[in-house]
C-alpha positions in Angstrom: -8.0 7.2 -35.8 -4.6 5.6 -35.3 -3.2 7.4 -38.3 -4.7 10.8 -36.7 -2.3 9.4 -33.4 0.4 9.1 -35.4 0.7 12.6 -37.4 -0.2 15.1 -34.1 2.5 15.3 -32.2 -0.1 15.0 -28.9 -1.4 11.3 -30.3 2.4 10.6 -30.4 3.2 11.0 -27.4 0.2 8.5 -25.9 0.6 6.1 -29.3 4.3 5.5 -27.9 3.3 5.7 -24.3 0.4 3.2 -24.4 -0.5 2.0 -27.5 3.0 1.2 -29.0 5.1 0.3 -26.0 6.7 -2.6 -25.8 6.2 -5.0 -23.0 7.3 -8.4 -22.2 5.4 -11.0 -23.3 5.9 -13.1 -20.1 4.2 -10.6 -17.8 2.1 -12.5 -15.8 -1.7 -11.8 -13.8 0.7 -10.1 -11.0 1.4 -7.1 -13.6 -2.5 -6.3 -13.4 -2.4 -4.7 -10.4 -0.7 -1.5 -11.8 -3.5 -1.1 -14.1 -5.8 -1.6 -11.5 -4.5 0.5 -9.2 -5.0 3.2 -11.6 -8.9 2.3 -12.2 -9.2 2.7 -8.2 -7.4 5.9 -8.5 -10.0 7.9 -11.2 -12.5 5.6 -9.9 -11.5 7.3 -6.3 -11.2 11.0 -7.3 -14.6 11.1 -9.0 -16.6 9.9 -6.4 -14.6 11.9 -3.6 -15.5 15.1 -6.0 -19.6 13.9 -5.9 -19.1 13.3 -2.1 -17.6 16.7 -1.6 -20.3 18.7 -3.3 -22.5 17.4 0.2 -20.5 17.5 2.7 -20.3 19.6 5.7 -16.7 20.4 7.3 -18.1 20.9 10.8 -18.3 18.6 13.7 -22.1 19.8 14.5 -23.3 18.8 11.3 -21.1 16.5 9.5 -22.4 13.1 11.2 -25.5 14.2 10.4 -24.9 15.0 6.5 -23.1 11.4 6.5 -26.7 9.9 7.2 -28.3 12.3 4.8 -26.4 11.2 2.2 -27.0 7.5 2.8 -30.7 7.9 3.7 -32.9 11.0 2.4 -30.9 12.1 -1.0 -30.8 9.9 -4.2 -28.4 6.9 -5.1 -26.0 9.5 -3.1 -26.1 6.3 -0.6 -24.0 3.9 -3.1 -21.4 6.7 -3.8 -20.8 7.2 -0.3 -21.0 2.9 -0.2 -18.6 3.0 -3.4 -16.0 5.7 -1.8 -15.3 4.0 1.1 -15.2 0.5 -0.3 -13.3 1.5 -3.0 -10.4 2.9 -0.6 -10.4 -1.3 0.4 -10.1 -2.1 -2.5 -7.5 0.6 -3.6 -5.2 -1.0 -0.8 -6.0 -4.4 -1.4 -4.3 -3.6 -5.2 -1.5 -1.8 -3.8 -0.6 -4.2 -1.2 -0.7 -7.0 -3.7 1.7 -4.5 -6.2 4.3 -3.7 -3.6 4.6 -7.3 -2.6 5.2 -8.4 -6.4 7.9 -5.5 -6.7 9.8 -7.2 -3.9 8.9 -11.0 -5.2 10.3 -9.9 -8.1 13.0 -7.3 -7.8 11.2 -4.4 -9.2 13.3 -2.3 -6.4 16.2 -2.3 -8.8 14.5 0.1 -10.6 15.6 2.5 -7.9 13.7 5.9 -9.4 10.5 3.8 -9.8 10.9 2.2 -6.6 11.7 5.7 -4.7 8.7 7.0 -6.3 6.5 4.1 -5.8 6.9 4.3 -2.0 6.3 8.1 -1.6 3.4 7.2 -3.1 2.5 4.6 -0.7 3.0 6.8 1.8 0.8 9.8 0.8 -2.0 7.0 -0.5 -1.7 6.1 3.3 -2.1 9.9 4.7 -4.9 10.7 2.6 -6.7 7.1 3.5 -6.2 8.7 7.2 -7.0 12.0 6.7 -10.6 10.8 5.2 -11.4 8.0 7.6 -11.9 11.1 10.2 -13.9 12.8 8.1 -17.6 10.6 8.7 -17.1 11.9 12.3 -18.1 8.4 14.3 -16.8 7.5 16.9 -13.9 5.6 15.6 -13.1 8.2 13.4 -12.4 10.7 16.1 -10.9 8.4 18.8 -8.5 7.5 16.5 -7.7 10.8 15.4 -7.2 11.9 18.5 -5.2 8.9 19.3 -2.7 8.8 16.3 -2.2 13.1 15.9 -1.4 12.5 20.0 1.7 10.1 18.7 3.8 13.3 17.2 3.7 15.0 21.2 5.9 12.2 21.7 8.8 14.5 19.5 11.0 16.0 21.8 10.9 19.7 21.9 8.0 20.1 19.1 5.7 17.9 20.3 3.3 19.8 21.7 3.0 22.3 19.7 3.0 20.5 16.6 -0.3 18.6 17.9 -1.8 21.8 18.6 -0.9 23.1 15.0 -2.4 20.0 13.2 -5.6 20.2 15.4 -5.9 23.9 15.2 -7.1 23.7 18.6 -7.0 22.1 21.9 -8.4 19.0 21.0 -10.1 17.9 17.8 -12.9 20.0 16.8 -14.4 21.7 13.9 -10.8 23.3 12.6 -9.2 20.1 12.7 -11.9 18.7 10.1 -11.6 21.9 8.2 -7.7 20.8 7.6 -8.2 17.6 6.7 -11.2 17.5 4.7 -8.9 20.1 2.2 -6.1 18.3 2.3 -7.8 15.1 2.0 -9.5 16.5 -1.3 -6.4 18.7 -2.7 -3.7 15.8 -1.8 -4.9 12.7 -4.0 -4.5 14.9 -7.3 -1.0 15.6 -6.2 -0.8 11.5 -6.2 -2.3 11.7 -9.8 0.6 13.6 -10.9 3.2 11.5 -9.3 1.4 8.0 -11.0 2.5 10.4 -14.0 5.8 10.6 -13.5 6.3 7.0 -11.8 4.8 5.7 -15.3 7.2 8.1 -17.4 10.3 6.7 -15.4 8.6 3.2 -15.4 8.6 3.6 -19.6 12.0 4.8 -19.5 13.8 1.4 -18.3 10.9 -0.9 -19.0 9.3 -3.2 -16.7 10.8 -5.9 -14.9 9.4 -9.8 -15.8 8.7 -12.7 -13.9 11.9 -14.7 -15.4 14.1 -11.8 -14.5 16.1 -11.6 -17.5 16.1 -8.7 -20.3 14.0 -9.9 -23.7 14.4 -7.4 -25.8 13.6 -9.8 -28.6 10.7 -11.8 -27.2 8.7 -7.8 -26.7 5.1 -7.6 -28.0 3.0 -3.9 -28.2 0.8 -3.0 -25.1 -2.1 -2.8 -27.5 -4.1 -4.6 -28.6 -2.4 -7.6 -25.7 -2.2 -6.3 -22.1 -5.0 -3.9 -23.0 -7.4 -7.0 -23.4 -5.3 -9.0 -20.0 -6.2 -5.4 -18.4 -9.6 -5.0 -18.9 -10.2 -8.4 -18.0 -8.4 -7.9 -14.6 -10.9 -5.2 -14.5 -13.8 -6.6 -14.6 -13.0 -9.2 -12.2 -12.2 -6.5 -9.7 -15.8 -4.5 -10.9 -17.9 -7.8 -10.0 -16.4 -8.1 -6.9 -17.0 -4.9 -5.9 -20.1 -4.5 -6.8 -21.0 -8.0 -4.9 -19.2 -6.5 -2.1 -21.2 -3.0 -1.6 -24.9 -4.7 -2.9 -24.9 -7.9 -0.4 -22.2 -6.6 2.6 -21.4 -2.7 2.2 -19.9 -2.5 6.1 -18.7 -5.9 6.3 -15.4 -4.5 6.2 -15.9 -1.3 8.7 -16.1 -1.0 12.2 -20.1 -1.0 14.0 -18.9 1.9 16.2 -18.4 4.1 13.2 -22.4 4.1 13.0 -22.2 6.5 16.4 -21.8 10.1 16.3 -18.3 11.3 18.0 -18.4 11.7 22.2 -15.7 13.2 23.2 -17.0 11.8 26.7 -17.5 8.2 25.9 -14.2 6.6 24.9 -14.9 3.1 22.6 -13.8 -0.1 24.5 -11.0 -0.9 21.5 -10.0 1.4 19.1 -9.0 0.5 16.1 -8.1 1.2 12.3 -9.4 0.2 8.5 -7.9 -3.5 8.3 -5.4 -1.8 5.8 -3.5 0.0 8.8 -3.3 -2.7 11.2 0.3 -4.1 11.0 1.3 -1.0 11.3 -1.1 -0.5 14.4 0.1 -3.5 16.1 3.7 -2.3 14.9 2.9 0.4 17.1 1.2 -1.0 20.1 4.4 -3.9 20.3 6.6 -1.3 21.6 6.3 0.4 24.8 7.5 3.1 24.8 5.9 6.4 23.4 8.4 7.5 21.3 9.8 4.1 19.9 6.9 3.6 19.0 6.2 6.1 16.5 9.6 5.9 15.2 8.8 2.0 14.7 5.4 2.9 13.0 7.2 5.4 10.2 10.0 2.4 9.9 7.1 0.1 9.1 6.8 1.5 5.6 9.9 4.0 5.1 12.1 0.6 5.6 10.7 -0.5 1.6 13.3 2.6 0.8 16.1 0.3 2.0 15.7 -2.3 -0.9 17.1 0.1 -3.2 20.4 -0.2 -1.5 19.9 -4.1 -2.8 23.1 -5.4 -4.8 22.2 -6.7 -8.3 22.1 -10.7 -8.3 22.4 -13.3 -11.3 19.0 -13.2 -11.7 16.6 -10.7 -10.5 13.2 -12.2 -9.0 12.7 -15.0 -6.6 11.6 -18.1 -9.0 15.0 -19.5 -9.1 15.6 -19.1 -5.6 13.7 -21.6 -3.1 15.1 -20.8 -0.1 14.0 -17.0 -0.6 10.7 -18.3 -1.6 10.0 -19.7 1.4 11.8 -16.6 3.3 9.3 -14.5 1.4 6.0 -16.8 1.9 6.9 -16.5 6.0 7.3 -13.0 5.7 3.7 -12.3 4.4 2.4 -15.2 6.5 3.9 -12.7 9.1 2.3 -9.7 8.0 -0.9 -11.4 7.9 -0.7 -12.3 11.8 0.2 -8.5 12.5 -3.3 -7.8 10.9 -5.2 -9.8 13.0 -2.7 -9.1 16.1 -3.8 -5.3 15.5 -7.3 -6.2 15.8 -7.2 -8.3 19.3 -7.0 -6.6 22.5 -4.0 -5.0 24.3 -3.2 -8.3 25.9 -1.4 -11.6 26.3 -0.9 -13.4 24.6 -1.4 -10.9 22.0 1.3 -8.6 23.1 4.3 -10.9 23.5 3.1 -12.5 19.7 3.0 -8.6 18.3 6.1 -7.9 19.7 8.2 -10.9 18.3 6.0 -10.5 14.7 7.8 -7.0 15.1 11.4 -8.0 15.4 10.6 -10.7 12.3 9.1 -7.9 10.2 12.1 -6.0 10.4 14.6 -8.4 10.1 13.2 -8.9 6.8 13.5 -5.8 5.5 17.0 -5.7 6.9 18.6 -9.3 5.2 16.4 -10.0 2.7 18.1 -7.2 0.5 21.6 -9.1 0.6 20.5 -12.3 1.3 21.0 -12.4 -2.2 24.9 -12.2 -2.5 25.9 -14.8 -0.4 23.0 -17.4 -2.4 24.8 -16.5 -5.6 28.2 -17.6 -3.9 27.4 -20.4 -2.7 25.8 -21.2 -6.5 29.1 -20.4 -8.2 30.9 -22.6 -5.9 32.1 -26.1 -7.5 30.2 -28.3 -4.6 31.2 -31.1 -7.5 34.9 -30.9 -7.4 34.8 -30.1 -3.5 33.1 -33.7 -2.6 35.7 -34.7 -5.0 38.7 -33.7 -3.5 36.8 -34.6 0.2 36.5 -38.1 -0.8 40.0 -38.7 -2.2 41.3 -37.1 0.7 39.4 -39.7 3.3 40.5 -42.6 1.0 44.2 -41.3 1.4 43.6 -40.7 5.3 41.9 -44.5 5.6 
């Protein structure tokens, strides 16, 4: 088999892709989540293509095919269960991945990391686009909520609202739209995992030491085949504990109603994977800043490719950026919950300084990095020297 790889030119290409690439042998368990991201991906597209076989792109009957599936046709309920959970679990590896590529510098990689966050951001739109889909209540108050935010651009507002509805307010055409785009879009995501793997190849990954070991590489099989599956596996189990014991422990109880456009839900509010962003949103109170500060919320991660290069690349050898890194997702944590408490104090004051501390983030942690490499290449020996010689001569 391996020697059929070798001689066809088709097995050479994945033999040198996968099988034969060399890897650093100090990759740690944060390295898994690329691989695991990619087993949510398939794992995402071939359910989606079971679930779209039923469904119904009409607001009169596309509640009620959502409780068809989970209650009259067979075992379609645990790909509906496994569709939507898997989307948690999707962002739950992504999250993780983004936050290792800026614990450990992967953003100096600038074609990977520019490709990386488009991706991010059209993982995001098509998690959107499908949450309206099941056509509960949540699911069209907050559709009609967050399509609302673009009438807040000046001169196109309006009409641009109109145009993504297809309508006057959300109805039928407006599910029409995004149920295609929601199935056509995560293919197009497909392809760019493609080419974010091909550039990824072509400059070799970045390790946890932060230093190039050129001599210390090992093949990707049979060794981070064997760490990968095992990563999988572990994700599997808990998955499957998750949608056999508590399959809506993670979704919101006023999903289970049909959409009213008449009966507005006491507190909207997203998946748990769009909630700093939400509260990003609610913290400022104006209309328009507010949708600017929700696109900055994730377009900022383009700034880190403006990063200058330091000694060493990664954050073990840096304490004082550890514990600059640790607050930040300590922060990013409190804008979770902060988007799932009411529109109140304090709630509003703590979302609202979370906000400026998000952002300020984003804005030094990039070149935070210069001026700790200066003050490491400063002689702090022969400085106390020269202090203490010179208070002897003053004394």
């Amino acid at each position: 088999m391996l020697s059929l790889m070798g001689s066809h030119s088709l097995g050479k290409i994945i033999n040198n892709s996968l099988s034969r690439l060399p890897r650093p042998s100090n990759l740690s368990t944060w390295w898994n989540f690329g691989s695991l991201l990619g087993a949510c991906l398939v794992f995402q597209l071939i359910s989606g293509l079971f679930l779209a076989i039923f469904f119904y792109n009409s607001r009169a009957s596309a509640f009620e095919r959502i409780v068809t599936l989970e209650s009259d046709l067979h075992s379609t309920w645990l790909i509906r269960l496994a569709h939507a959970n898997g989307a948690r679990f999707f962002f739950f590896c992504l999250y993780f991945h983004v936050r290792r590529g800026i614990y450990y510098h992967s953003f100096h990689l600038p074609i990977t990391w520019g490709i990386g966050v488009v991706m991010l951001l059209t993982i995001m739109g098509v998690a959107f686009l499908g949450y309206v889909l099941p056509w509960g209540q949540i699911s069209f108050w907050g559709t009609s909520v967050i399509t609302n935010l673009a009438s807040a651009i000046p001169y196109i507002g309006d009409n641009l609202v109109l145009w993504v509805w297809g309508s006057l307010a959300v109805r039928s055409r407006t599910l029409t739209r995004f149920f295609a785009l929601h199935f056509m879009i995560p293919f197009a995501v497909a392809f760019m995992t493609v080419v974010h793997l091909l550039f990824l190849h072509q400059t070799g990954s970045s390790n946890p030491l932060g230093i190039s070991l050129f001599y210390t590489k090992v093949s990707f099989n049979p060794f981070f085949i064997f760490k990968d599956f095992i990563g999988i596996m572990i994700i599997i189990t808990l998955f499957l504990l998750l949608i056999l014991n508590d399959p809506w422990g993670l979704g919101d109880p006023e999903n289970f109603l049909m959409a009213d456009s008449l009966t507005t839900p006491i507190h909207i509010q997203p998946e748990w994977y769009f909630l700093f962003a939400y509260a990003v949103l609610r913290s400022i109170p104006n209309k328009l800043g507010g949708v600017v500060a929700l696109g900055a919320a994730v377009l900022v991660l383009f700034i880190f490719v403006t990063s200058p290069l330091a000694n060493v690349k990664g954050n073990p050898f840096y304490f004082i950026r550890k514990v600059y890194f640790w607050r930040f997702i300590g922060c990013v944590l409190l804008l979770t919950w902060i988007g799932a408490r009411p529109v109140e104090d304090p709630f509003i004051i703590t979302g609202q300084l979370l906000t400026i501390y998000y952002f300020l983030f984003y804005l030094s942690y990039p070149y935070s990095l210069s001026g700790w490499d200066l003050l490491n290449q400063f002689n702090w020996n022969t400085y106390l020297i020269l202090k203490i010689k010179a208070l002897i001569c003053h004394s």
